[in-house]
C-alpha positions in Angstrom: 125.9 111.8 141.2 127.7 109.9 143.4 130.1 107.5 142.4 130.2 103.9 143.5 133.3 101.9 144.1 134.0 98.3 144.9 134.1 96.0 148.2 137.1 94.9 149.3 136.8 91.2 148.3 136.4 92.2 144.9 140.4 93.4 144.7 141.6 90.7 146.3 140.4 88.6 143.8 141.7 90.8 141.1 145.0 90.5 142.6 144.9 86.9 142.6 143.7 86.7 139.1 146.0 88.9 137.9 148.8 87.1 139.7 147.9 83.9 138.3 147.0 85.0 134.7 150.8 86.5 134.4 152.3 83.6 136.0 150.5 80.9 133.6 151.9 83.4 130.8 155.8 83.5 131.7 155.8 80.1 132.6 155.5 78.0 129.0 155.6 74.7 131.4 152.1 75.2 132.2 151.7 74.6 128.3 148.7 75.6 126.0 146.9 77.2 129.2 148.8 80.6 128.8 147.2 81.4 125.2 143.9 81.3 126.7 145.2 83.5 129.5 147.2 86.3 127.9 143.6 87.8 126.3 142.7 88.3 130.0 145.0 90.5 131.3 144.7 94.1 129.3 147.2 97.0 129.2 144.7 99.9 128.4 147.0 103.4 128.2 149.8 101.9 130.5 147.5 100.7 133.3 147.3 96.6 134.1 143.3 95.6 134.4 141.5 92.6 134.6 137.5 92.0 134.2 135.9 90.2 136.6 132.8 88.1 136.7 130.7 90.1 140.3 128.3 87.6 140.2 126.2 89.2 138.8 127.8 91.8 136.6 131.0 92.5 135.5 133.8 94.7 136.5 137.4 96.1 135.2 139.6 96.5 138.0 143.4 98.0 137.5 145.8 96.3 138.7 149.0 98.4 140.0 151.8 95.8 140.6 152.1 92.3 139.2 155.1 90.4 139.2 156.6 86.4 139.1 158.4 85.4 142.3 160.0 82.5 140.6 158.4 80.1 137.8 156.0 78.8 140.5 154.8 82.1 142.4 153.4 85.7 141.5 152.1 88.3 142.8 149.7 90.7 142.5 149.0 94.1 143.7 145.6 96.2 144.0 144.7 99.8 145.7 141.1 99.8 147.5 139.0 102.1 145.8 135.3 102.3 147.7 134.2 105.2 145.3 132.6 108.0 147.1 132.3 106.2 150.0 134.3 107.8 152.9 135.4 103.8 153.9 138.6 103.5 155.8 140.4 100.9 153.4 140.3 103.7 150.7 144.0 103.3 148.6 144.7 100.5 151.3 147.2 98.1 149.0 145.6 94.3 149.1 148.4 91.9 148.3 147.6 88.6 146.7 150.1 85.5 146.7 149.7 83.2 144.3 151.6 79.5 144.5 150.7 77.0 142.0 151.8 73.6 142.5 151.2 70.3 140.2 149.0 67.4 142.1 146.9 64.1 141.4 144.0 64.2 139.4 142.1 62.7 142.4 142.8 65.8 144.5 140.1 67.1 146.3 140.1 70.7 146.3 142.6 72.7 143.3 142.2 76.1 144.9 143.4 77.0 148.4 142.5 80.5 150.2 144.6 81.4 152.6 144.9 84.7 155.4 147.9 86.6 155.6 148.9 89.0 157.4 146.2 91.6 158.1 143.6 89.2 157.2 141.0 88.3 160.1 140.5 85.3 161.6 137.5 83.8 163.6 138.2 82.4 167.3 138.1 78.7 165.6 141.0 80.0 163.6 139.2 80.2 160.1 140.0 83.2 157.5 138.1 86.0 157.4 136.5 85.2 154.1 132.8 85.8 153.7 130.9 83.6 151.5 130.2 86.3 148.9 134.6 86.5 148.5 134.7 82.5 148.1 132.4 82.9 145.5 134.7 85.5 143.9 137.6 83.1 144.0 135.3 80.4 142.8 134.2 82.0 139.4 137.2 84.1 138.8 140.4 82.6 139.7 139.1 78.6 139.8 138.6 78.6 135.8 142.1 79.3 135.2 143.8 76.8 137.0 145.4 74.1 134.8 144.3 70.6 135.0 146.0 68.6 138.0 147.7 71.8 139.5 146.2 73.4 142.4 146.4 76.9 143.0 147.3 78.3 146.8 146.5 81.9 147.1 147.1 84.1 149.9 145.7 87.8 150.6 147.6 90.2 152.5 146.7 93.4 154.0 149.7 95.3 154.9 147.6 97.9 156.8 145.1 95.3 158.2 146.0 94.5 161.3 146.3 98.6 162.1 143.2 99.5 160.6 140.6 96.9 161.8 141.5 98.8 165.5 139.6 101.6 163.9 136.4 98.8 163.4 133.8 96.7 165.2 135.4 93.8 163.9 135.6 92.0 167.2 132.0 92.5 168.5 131.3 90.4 165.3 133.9 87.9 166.0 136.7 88.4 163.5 140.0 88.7 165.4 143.6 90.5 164.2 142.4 92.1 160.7 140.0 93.0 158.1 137.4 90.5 156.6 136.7 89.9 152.7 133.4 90.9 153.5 130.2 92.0 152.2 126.9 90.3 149.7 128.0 92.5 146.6 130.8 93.8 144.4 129.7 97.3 144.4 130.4 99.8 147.3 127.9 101.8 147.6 128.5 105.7 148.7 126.8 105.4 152.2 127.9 109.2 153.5 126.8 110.7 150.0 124.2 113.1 149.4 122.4 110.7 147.7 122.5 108.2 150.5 121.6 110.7 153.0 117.9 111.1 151.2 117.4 107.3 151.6 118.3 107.6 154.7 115.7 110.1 155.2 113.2 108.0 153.2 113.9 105.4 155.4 113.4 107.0 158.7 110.3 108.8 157.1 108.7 105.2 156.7 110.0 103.9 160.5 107.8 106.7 162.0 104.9 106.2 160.1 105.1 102.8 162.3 106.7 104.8 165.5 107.6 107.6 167.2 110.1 106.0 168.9 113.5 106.2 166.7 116.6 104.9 167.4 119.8 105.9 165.8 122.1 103.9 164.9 125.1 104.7 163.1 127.1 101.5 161.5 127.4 98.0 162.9 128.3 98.9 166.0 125.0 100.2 166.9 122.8 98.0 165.1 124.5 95.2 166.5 124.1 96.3 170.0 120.4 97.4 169.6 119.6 93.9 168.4 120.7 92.3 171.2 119.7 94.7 173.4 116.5 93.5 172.6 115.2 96.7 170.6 112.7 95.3 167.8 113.4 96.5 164.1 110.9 98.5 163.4 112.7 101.1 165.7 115.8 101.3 164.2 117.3 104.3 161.9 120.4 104.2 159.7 122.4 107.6 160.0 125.5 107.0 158.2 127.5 110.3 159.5 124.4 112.5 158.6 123.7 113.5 162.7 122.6 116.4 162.2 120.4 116.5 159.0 118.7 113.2 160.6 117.7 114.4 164.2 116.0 117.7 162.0 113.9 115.2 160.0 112.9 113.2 162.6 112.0 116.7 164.6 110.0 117.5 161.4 108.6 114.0 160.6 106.6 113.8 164.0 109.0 111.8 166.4 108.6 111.9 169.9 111.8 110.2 170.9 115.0 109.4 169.3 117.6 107.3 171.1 121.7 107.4 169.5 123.3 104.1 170.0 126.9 103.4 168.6 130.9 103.8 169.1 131.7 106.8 171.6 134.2 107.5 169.0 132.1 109.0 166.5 128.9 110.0 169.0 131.2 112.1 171.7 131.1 114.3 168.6 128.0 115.2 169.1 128.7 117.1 172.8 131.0 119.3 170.5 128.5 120.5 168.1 129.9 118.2 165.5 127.2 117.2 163.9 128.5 114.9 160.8 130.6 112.4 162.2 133.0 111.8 159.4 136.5 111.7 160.2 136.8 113.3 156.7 134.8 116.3 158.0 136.1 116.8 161.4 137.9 115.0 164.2 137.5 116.7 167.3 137.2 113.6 169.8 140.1 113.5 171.9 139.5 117.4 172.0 136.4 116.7 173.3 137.5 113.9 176.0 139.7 115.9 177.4 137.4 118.9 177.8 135.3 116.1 179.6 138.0 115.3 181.9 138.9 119.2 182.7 135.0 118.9 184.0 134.5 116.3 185.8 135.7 115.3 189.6 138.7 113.8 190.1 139.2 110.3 191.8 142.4 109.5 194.5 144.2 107.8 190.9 143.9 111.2 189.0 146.7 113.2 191.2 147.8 115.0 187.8 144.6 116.1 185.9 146.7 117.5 183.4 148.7 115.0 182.9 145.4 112.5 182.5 144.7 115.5 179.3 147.9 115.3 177.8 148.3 111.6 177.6 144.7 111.4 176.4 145.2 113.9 173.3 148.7 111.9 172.7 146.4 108.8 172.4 146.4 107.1 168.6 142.6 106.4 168.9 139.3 106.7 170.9 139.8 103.3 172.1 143.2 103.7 173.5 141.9 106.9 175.1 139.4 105.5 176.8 141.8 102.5 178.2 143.7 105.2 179.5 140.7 106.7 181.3 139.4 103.5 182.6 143.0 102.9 184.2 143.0 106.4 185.9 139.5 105.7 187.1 137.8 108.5 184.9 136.0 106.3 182.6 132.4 105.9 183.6 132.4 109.8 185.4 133.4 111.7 181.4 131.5 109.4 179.9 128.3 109.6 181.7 128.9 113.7 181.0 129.7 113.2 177.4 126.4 110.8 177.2 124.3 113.8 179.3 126.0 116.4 176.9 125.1 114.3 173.7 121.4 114.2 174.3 121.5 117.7 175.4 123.1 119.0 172.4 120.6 116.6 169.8 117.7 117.9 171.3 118.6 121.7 171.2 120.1 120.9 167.5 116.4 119.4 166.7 114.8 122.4 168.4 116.9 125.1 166.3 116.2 123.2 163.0 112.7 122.0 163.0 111.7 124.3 166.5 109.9 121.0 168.1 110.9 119.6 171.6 112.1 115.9 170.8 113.8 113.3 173.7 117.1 111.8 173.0 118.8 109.3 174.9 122.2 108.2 174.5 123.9 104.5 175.1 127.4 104.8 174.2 129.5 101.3 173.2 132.6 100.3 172.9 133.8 98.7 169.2 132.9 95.4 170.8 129.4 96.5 171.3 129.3 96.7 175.1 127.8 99.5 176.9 130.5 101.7 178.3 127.8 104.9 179.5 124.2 105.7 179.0 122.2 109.1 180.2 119.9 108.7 182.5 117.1 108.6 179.7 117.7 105.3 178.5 115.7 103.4 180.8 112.4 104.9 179.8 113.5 104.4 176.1 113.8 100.5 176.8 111.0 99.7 179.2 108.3 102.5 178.2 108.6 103.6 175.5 109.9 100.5 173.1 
């Protein structure tokens, strides 16, 4: 069985509980407050843990650093742990500052949350905190707070700013970082083998409505679909299950199956990989600059090979494709990689559930824009959907 972990709001909030709880204990001046406080902070076989209420349910969560700053400041320290979930901010340290100060007993607010550095922000400048994450703060860290104090606390996310270039977070608006996001505590295991069969039970129920499936794996693709204009009843959930999902929709009866998402996981696809999990295989720049090697070059690409070797140097799919945009390869290796996509889905459905299926691929940027698409995709849109 696959096991589940926790979202990330949930340990920043144990970090900020934790920081508080051990300041309100080695500082007697905030008086009778610390007796309440020191039951809440357990040391079970050397390891720091604090329970927290999930709203609903309840979690212990170990806390790996926790320390004063001086008699007004702590903080606290937390690993990311999504479970079995193969989620990027796994082990990621979340940092939370915690600053109590004393103020009137008219104030209006005694808790302030603040974005540090790797946090998110909005365009209008607001943190990245999702309302499930206030909610967190509210019933955790809120009840603590001595009377006519108020508490500032501050998450920070060391690795943020670097790893939210490896998410959609701008196509959904949240700028410079990670965001305390999600609707529940728990983390599911979304590329587990027991998410892959609701995945499957899912797309089994889509084509009972229609033959018409479209693929989408994360955010990034749903996001784009929707506006798009591609109704709901169309739309699959992959995860990183490629392969396993094109056979069942070969065996289920589908007629058509359009990939939508990030070129950084579907290019992939044109070389064979059919689970897109970076924890499986990685082959992407690989694969980009086979594309290059076959397609024509343009009066900016005097040095082919050069184009290759700055492309496998590149950090990320993203920067890679900058890079190709600048040398005026973009739209010619990823039209190929879109055409190479759909032709290796539909031979993968033929060898695994020996039925002729259609695929179409739009490829996307991680803002959700359209970067290539196969020559497919029009029928797909206008006839088909």
């Amino acid at each position: 069985m696959a096991r589940a972990g926790y979202t990330l709001p949930v340990f920043a909030v144990a970090a900020a509980k934790a920081a508080l709880i051990h300041l309100l204990v080695q500082s007697g001046e905030f008086g009778k407050k610390e007796q309440g406080s020191k039951a809440l902070l357990s040391d079970k076989e050397h390891e720091i843990q604090v329970t927290l209420d999930l709203a609903p349910g309840e979690a212990e969560v170990t806390i790996q650093q926790v320390a004063n700053i001086d008699s007004t400041t702590a903080l606290g320290i937390c690993l990311s742990d999504p479970g079995d979930n193969l989620d990027l901010t796994r082990d990621t340290p979340i940092w939370a500052w915690v600053n109590l100060e004393e103020i009137g007993a008219d104030a209006e607010d005694n808790l302030i949350l603040e974005a540090g550095e790797g946090i998110g922000h909005t365009a209008a400048g607001e943190p990245a905190f999702y309302t499930y994450a206030r909610k967190l703060f509210g019933v955790n860290v809120r009840p603590l707070i001595p009377t006519q104090y108020q508490a500032r606390v501050r998450i920070i996310l060391p690795e943020g700013r670097r790893l939210a270039q490896r998410t959609s977070n701008e196509a959904f608006g949240i700028l410079e970082g990670l965001a305390l996001a999600g609707t529940s505590g728990i983390s599911q295991p979304h590329s587990s083998t027991d998410q892959l069969a609701e995945y499957r039970a899912s797309l089994q129920k889509v084509v009972q409505t229609t033959p018409h499936l479209v693929f989408c794996i994360g955010h990034n693709g749903q996001h784009t679909a929707h506006r798009l204009g591609i109704g709901a009843q169309h739309i699959v959930q992959t995860g990183n299950w490629m392969g396993p999902m094109l056979a069942e929709a070969g065996l289920r009866g589908a007629k058509s199956v359009l990939l939508l998402g990030y070129h950084g996981k579907l290019v992939k696809l044109a070389g064979g990989i059919f689970n897109t999990s970076s924890h499986v295989a990685d082959g992407k720049l690989p694969i980009l600059a086979a594309a290059i090697a076959q397609v024509e070059e343009t009066p900016e690409t005097t040095d082919r090979l050069a184009v290759i070797r700055s492309v496998l140097a590149s950090p990320t799919a993203a920067a890679a494709h900058e890079l190709l945009i600048e040398v005026g390869l973009a739209d010619s290796v990823f039209g190929l990689l879109a055409r190479q996509i759909s032709d290796r889905a539909q031979t993968y459905i033929q060898k695994y559930a020996n039925v002729r299926v259609e695929v179409g691929t739009v490829l996307c940027d991680r803002k959700g824009h359209i970067i290539a698409q196969d020559t497919q995709l029009n029928s797909y849109l206008s006839d088909d959907l």
